[in-house]
C-alpha positions as CSV (number, residue, x, y, z in Angstrom):
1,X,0.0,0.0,0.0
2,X,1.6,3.3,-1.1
3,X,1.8,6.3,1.7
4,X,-0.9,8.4,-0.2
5,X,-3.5,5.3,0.2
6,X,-2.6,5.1,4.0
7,X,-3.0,8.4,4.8
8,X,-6.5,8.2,3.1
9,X,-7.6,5.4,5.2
10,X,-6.3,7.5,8.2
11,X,-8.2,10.2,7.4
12,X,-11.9,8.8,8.3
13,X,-10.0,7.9,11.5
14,X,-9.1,11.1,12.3
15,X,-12.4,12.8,11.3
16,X,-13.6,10.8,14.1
17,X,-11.3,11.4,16.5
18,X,-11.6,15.3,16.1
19,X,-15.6,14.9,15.9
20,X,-15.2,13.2,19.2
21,X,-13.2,15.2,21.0
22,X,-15.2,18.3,19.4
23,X,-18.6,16.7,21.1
24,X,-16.5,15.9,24.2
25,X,-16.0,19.4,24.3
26,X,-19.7,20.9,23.2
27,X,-20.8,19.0,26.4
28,X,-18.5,19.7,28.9
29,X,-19.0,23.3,27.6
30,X,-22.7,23.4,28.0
31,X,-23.1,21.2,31.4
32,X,-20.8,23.8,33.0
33,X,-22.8,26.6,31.5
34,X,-25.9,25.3,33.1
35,X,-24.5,24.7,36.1
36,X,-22.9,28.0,36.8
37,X,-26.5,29.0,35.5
38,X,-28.0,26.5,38.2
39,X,-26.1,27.8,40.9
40,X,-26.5,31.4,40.3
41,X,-30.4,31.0,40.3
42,X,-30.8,28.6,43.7
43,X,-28.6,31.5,44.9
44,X,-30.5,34.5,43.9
45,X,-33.6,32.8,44.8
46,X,-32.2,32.0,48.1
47,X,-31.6,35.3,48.8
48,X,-34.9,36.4,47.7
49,X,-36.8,33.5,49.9
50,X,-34.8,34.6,53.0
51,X,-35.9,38.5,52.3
52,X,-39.4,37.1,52.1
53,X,-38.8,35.2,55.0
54,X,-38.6,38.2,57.0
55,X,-41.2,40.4,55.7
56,X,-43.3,37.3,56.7
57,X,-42.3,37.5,60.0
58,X,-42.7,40.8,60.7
59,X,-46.6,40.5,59.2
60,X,-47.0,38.1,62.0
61,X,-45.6,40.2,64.5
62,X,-48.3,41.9,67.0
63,X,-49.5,45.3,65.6
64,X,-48.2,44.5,62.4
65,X,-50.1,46.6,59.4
66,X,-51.7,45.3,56.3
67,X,-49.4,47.3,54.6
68,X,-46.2,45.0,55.9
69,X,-48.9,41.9,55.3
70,X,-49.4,42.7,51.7
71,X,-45.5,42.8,51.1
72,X,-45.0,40.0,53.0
73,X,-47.3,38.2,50.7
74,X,-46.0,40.3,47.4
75,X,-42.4,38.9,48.2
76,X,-43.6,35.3,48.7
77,X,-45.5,35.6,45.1
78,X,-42.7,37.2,43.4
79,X,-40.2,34.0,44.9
80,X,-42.4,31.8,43.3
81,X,-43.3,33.3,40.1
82,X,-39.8,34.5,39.6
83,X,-37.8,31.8,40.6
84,X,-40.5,28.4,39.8
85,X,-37.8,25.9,39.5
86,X,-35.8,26.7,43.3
87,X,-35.5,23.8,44.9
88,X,-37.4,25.5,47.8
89,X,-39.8,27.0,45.8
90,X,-42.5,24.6,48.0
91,X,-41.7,26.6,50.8
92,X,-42.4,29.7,49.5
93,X,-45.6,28.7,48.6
94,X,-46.1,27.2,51.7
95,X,-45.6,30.6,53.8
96,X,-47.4,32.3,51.4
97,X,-50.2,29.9,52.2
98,X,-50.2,30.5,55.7
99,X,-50.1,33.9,55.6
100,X,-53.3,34.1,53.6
101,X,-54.9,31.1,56.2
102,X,-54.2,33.4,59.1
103,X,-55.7,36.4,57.3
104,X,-58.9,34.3,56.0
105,X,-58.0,34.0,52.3
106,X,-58.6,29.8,52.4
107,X,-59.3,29.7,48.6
108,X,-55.9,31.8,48.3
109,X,-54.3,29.9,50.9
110,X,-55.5,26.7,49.1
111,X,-54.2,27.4,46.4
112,X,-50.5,28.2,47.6
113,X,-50.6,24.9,49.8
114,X,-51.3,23.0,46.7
115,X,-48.4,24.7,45.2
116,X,-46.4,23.6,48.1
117,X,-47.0,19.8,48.2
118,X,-46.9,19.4,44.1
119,X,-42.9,21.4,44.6
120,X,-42.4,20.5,47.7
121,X,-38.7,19.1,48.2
122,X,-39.5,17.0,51.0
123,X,-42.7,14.1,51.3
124,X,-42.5,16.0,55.4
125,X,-43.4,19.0,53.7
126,X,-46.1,17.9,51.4
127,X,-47.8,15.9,53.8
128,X,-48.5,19.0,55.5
129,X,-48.9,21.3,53.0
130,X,-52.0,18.3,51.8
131,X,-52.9,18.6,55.4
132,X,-53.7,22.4,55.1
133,X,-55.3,22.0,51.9
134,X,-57.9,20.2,54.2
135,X,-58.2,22.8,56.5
136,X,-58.9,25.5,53.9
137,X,-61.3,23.4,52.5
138,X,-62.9,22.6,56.2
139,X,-63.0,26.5,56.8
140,X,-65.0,27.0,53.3
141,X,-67.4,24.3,54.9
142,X,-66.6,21.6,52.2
143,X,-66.3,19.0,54.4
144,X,-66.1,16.2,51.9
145,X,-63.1,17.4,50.3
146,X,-61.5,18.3,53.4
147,X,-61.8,15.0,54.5
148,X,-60.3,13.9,50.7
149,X,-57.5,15.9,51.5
150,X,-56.8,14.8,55.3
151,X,-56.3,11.2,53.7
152,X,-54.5,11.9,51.0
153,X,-52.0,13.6,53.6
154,X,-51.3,10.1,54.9
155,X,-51.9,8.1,51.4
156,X,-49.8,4.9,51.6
157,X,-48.5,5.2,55.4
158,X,-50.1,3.2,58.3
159,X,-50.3,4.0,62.0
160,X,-46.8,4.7,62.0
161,X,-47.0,8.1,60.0
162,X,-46.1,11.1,62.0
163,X,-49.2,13.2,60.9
164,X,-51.3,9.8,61.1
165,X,-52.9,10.4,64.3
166,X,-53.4,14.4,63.5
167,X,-54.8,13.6,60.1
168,X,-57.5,10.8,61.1
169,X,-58.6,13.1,64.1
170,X,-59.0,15.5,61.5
171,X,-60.9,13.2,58.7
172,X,-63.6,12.6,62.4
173,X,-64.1,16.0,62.6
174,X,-64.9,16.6,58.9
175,X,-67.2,13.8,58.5
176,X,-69.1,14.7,61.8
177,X,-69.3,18.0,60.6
178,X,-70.5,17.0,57.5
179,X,-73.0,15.3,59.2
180,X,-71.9,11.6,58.9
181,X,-71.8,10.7,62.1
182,X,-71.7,6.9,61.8
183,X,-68.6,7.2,59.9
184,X,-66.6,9.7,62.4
185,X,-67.6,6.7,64.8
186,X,-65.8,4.2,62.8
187,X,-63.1,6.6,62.5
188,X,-62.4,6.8,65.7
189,X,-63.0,3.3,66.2
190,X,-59.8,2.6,64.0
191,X,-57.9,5.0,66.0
192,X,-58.5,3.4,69.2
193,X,-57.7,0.1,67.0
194,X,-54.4,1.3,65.3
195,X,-53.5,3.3,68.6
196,X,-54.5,2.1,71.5
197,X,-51.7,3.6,73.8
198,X,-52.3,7.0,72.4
199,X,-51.9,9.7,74.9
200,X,-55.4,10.8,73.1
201,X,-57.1,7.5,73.8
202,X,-59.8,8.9,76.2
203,X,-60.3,11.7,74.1
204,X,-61.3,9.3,71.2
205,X,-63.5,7.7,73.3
206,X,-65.2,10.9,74.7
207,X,-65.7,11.9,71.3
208,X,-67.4,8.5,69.8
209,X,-69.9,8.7,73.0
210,X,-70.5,12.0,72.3
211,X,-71.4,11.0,68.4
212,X,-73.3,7.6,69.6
213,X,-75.7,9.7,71.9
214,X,-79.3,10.3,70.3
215,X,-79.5,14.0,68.8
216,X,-81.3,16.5,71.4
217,X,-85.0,17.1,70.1
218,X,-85.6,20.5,68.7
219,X,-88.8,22.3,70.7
């Protein structure tokens, strides 16, 4: 083979080699882009979380104004308009959710807890973002999907669930409300079944005799 015919068959080679190290490069190139990009926004959001961190608590602070409420809230919205993909963006929204709870905006509120358990970063933090969800709904007197929502706080966990006790107590309370009485009962049946060394026990108990006695006569 003559040197002119091997440097052909090289050439394909080298093509190859250079297209490689070219793509190699492309990547390397745009992952460090996006993570310098990455890290600059978790950072600037950060920052802008922590500013609306403390506008929140001054809101909650006795004698606070509606004014320093309504920025409170403003800065919360902004961190989660502005900045949807933080990786604390849930707890933004969660804030913002209780801020509007405590002021009596429960669709608003509801609305910023579901925000909170879809982004939340942690299942802790959804589970009680789903939680509050109920109690928005409970304070709108929609006690069915209150209820929905106090289960779906503890969807796949047993007795052993932190919120598990909290959340059943809760699903009682909506369906007595609701006027299902003979389900609260069963309700807190389970409870006593699932946890019968609760601290709460008699409570439970108190409660179910309460819902078993006969409904006073109206005159």
């Amino acid at each position: 083979m003559s040197l002119s015919e091997r440097i052909r068959g090289y050439r394909p080679t080298m093509r190859a080699a250079i297209w490689g190290v070219a793509a190699v490069l492309v990547i390397g190139i745009v992952w460090g882009g996006w993570a310098l990009w990455k890290t600059r926004y978790e950072t600037q959001g950060a920052i802008a979380l922590t500013q609306a961190r403390a506008l929140a608590a001054q809101s909650q602070a006795p004698g606070a104004s509606s004014d320093t409420r309504q920025r409170a809230e403003k800065a919360l919205q902004d961190v989660i308009t502005e900045y949807p993909r933080l990786s604390s963006v849930g707890q933004a929204a969660y804030l913002l959710g209780s801020l509007r709870f405590a002021n009596g905006q429960y669709a608003a509120a509801r609305s910023s807890f579901e925000v909170a358990r879809d982004k939340a970063g942690s299942p802790t933090l959804a589970a009680l973002a789903a939680l509050d969800v109920g109690y928005c709904w409970e304070a709108e007197k929609n006690y069915d999907a209150a209820e929905k929502a106090y289960r779906s706080a503890i969807s796949g966990g047993g007795p052993k669930n932190f919120l598990y006790e909290e959340a059943m107590i809760d699903v009682a309370r909506a369906q007595d409300l609701g006027g299902k009485r003979a389900a609260a009962i069963e309700t807190y049946q389970r409870l006593l079944k699932d946890l019968p060394d609760s601290r709460r026990a008699e409570e439970f108990r108190s409660r179910m005799a309460s819902l078993q006695a006969p409904a006073p006569t109206k005159p």
